[in-house]
C-alpha positions in Angstrom: 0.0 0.0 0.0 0.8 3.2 -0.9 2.0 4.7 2.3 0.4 8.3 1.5 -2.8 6.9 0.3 -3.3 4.3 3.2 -2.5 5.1 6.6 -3.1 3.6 9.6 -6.1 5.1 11.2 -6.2 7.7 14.1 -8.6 9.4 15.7 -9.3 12.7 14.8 -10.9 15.5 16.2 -12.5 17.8 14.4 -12.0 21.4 14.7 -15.3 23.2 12.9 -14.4 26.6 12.9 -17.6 29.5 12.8 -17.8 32.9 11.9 -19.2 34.7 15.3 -20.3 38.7 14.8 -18.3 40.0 18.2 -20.8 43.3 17.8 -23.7 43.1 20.3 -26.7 41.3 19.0 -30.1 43.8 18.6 -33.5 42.9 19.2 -33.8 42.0 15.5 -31.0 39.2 15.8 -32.3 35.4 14.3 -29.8 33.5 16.2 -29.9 32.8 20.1 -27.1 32.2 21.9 -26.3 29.2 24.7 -24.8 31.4 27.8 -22.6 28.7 27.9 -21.0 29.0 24.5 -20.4 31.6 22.0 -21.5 29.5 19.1 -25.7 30.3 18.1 -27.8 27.2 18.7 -30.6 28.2 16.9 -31.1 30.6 13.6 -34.3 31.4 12.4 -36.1 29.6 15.1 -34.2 26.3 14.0 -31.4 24.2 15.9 -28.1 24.4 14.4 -24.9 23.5 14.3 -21.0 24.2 12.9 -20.9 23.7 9.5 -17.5 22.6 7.8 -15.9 26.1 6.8 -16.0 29.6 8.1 -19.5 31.5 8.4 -21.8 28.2 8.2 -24.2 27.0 9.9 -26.3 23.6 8.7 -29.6 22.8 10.4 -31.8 19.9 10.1 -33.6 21.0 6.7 -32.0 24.5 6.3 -28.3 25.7 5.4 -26.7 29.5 6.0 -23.3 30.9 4.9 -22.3 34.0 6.4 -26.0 34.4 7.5 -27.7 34.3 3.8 -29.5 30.6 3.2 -28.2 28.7 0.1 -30.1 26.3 -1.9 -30.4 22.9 -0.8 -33.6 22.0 -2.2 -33.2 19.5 -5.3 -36.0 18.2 -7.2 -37.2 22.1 -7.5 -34.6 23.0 -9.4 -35.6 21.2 -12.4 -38.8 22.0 -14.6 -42.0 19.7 -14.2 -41.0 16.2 -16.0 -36.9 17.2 -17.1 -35.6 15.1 -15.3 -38.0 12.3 -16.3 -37.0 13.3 -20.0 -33.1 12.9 -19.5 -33.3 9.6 -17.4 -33.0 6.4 -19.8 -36.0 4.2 -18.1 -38.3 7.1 -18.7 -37.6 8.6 -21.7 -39.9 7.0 -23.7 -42.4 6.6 -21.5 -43.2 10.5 -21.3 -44.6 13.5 -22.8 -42.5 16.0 -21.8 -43.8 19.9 -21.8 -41.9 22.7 -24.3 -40.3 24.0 -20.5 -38.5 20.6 -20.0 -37.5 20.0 -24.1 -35.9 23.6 -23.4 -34.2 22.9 -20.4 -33.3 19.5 -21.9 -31.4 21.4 -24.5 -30.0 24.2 -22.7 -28.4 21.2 -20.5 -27.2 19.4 -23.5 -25.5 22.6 -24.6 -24.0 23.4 -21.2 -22.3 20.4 -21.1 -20.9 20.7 -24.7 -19.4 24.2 -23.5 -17.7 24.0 -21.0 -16.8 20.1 -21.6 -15.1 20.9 -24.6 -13.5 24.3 -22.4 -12.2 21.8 -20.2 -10.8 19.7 -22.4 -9.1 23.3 -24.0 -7.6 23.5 -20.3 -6.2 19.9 -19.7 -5.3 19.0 -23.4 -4.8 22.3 -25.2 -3.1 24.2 -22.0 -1.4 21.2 -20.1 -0.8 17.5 -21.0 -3.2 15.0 -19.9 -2.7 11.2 -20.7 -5.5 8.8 -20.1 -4.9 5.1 -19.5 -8.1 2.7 -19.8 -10.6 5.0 -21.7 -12.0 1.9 -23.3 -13.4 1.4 -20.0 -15.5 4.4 -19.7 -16.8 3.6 -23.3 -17.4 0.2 -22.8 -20.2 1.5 -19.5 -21.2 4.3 -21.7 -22.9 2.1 -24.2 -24.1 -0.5 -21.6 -27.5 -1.8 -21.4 -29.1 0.7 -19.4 -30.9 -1.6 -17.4 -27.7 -1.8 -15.5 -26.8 1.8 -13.9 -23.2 3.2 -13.5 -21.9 4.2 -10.1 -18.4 5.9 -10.5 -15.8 7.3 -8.1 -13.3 9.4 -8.5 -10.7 11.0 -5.9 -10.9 14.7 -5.3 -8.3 16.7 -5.8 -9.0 20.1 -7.2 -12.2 22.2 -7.5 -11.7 21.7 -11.5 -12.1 17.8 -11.3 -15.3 18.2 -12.6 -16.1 19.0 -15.1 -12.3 19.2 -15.9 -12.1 15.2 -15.8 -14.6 14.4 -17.6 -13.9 17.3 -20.2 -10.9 15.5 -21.0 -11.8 12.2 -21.4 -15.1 12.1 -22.8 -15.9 13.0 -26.8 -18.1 16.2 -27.8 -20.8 13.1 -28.7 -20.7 11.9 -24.9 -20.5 14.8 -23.4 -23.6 16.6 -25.1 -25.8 13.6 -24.1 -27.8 14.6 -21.6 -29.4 11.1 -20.9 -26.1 9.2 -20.6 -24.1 12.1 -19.1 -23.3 11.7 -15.4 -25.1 13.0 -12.2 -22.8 14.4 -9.7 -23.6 16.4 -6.0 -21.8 19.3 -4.6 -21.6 20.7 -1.0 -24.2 23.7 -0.8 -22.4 25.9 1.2 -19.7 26.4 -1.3 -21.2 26.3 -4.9 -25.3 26.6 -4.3 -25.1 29.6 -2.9 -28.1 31.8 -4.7 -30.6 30.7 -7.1 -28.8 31.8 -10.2 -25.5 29.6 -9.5 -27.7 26.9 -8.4 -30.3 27.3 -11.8 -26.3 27.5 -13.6 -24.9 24.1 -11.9 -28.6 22.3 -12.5 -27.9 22.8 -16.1 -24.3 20.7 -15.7 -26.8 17.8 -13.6 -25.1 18.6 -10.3 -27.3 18.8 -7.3 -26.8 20.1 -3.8 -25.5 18.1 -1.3 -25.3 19.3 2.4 -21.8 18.0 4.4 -23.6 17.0 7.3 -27.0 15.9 6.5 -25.8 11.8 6.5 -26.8 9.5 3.7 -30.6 9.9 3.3 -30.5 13.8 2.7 -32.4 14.7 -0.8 -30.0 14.6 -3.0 -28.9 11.3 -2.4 -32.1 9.9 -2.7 -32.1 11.9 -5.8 -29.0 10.5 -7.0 -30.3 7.0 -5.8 -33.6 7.7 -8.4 -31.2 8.2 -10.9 -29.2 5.2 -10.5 -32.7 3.3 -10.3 -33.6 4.9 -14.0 -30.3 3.7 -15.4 -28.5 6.6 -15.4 -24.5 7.7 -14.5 -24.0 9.2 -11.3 -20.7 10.1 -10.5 -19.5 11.3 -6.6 -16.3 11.9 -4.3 -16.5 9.2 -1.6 -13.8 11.5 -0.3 -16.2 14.0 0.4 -14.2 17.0 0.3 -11.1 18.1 -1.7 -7.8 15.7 -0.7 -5.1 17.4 -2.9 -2.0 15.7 -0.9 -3.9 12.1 -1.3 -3.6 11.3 2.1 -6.0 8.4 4.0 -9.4 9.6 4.5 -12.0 7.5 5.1 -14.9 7.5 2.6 -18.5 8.5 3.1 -21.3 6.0 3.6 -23.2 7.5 0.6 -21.3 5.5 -1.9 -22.1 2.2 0.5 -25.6 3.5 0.0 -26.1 4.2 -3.3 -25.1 0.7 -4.3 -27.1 -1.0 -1.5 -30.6 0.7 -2.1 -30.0 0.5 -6.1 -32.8 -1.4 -7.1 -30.9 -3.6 -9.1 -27.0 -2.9 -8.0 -24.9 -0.5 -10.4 -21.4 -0.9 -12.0 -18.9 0.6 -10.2 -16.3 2.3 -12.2 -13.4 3.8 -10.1 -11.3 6.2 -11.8 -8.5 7.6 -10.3 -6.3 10.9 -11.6 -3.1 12.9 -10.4 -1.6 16.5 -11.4 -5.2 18.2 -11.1 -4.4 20.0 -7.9 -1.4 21.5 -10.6 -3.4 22.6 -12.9 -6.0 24.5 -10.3 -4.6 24.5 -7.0 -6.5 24.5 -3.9 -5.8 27.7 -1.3 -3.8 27.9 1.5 -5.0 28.8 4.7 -6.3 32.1 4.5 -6.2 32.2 0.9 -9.3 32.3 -1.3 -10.7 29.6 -4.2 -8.6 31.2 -7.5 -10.4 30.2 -9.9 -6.9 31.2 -12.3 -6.5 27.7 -14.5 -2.8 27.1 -14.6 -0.8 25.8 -17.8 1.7 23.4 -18.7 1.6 20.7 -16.3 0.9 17.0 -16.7 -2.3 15.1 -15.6 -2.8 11.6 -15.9 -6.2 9.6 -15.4 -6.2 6.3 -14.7 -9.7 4.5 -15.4 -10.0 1.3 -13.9 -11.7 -2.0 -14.8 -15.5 -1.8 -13.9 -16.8 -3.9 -11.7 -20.2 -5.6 -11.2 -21.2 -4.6 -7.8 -24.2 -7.2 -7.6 -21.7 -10.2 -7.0 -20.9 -8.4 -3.7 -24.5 -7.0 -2.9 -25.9 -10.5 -3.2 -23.3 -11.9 -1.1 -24.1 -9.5 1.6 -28.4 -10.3 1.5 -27.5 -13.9 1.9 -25.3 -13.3 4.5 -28.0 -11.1 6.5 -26.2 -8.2 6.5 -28.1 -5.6 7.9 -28.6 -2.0 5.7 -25.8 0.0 7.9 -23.1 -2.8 8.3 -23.6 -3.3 4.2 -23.6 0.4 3.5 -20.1 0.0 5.6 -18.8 -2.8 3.8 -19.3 -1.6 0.7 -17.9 1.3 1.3 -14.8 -0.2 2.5 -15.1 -2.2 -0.7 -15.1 0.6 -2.9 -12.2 2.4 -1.0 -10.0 -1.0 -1.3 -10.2 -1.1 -4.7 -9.9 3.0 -5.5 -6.3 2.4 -3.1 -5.1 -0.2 -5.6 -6.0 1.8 -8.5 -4.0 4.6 -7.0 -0.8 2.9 -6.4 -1.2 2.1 -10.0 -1.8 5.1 -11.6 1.1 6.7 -9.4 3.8 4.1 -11.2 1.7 5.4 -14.3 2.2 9.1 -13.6 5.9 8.8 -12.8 6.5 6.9 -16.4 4.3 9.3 -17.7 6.3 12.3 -16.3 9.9 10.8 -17.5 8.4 10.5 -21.0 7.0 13.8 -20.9 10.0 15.8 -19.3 12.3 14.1 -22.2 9.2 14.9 -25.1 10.1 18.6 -24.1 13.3 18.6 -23.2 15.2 16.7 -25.3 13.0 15.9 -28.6 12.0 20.3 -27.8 8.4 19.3 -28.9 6.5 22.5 -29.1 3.4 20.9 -30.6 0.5 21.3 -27.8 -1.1 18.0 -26.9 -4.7 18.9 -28.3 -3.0 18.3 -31.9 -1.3 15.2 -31.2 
């Protein structure tokens, strides 16, 4: 194992950190104090807690940053019957109105955009080398009875849709019924309607850090799956640029537990992203300032059937949480091994590259080659 990808476990405690006016608080205040603590208990009449960055607070249905809510409502950001339009099973089977064809289309084109502007970024601007695309093709013209369930670690906010940018076609990435699903956190990207109505477009809901595995948008997700769709997520749950051990999140245990019939799992695994956009220090801000002439490699790995292991688990009796668990740890196994190959990968990849530049003084960007 990959000593900076597995580690041995510790225990870890969690310092949530939680912007805290230090003017007095007026008459017209929505948050209450404990006397006890500085930290508000309740906001808008609503029990609350620390959130995972500065200036949030998550409650049980309701989310604030720096005291303005942000969207985590999901099925209302989609017109009446889009999503039923887009999702393979149901297709066919509807009617949909002139709002949902538009938004249908609008969604198709959104993808194409700024797919193919990622792929500008991490083919035109840097070098990105895939191994095992064949895989990705081979799920993307499955049967659709059969959903797909992939996972990918996080290591820049420009993994999606900078990934998938560079690996899929135009053809793939303008589909909008085979195109992936994917969820991220509210607090940092759903932060008014028009951002939300923007990332709805790319088929990213809100998820809320916090809420556990049956918050909306994974049963949303979960729907998807059921229809036959792509959903993509980071079990990682948050950005992991250094690719150190962190345990994954139950939802990906979930997702492939509740599936009606159990997806494919197909983990990819990619390094050099957190190159190309790197995350900020602390005290820094998000740049959003794409950076050129670096290397990336992907690394997509065999697909596997996770109904072998879903069936073994019902036979066994496994109960819902302990399977959620084991799949998860499942999942997690099988993204480490992928990682230690795709670092051997990178580091070939990087010796060919350095000496494509270097020596051979190729000036020809990679988008042509």
């Amino acid at each position: 194992m990959a000593v900076d990808f597995i580690q041995e476990r510790k225990d870890i405690s969690l310092n949530y950190s939680l912007h805290v006016d230090t003017e007095p608080m007026d008459d017209s205040s929505k948050a209450t104090r404990n006397p006890s603590s500085s930290m508000p208990n309740f906001w808008c009449g609503e029990l609350v807690k620390p959130g995972f960055g500065p200036g949030v607070l998550v409650g049980k249905t309701r989310v604030w940053r720096n005291e303005k809510e942000v969207v985590t409502e999901v099925d209302g950001l989609f017109p009446a019957g889009a999503v039923d339009y887009i999702t393979p099973s149901t297709f066919d089977l509807v009617q949909p109105s002139l709002a949902a064809r538009a938004w249908g289309f609008v969604c198709s084109a959104t993808m194409l955009t700024f797919g193919m502007g990622a792929k500008f970024v991490l083919k035109g601007l840097n070098t990105t080398i895939v191994h095992g695309k064949e895989n990705i093709d081979c799920t993307l013209d499955r049967d659709t009875s059969k959903s797909l369930l992939s996972v990918i670690n996080h290591q820049s906010c420009f993994d999606d849709p900078g990934i998938w940018g560079a690996i899929l076609s135009p053809h793939q990435l303008v589909d909008k019924r085979t195109m992936r699903w994917g969820a991220s956190a509210s607090e940092v990207i759903f932060i008014n309607k028009v951002l939300a109505t923007f990332f709805s477009l790319g088929k990213v809901v809100p998820i809320v850090r916090g809420w556990g595995v049956h918050q909306p948008a994974m049963d949303f997700l979960l729907a998807r799956l059921n229809g036959g769709g792509w959903v993509n997520i980071f079990p990682e749950g948050k950005v992991n640029a250094d690719g150190g051990f962190m345990r994954y999140k139950w939802g990906v245990g979930r997702l492939a537990w509740d599936c009606a019939t159990p997806p494919i799992l197909l983990p990819v695994v990619h390094l050099g992203m957190d190159t190309v956009l790197p995350n900020p220090k602390e005290g820094e801000e998000q740049s959003v300032r794409m950076r050129f002439g670096n290397l990336v490699t992907v690394n997509i790995g065999t697909p596997v059937d996770l109904e072998v292991l879903v069936e073994r688990l019902r036979l066994a009796g496994m109960g819902a949480m302990d399977a959620r668990i084991t799949v998860t740890k499942e999942v997690q196994d099988i993204m480490s091994k992928l990682y230690i190959e795709t670092k051997e990968k990178h580091l070939e990849n990087i010796k060919r590259w350095l000496a494509r530049w270097h020596d051979e003084q190729d000036v020809v960007p990679s988008i042509l080659t």
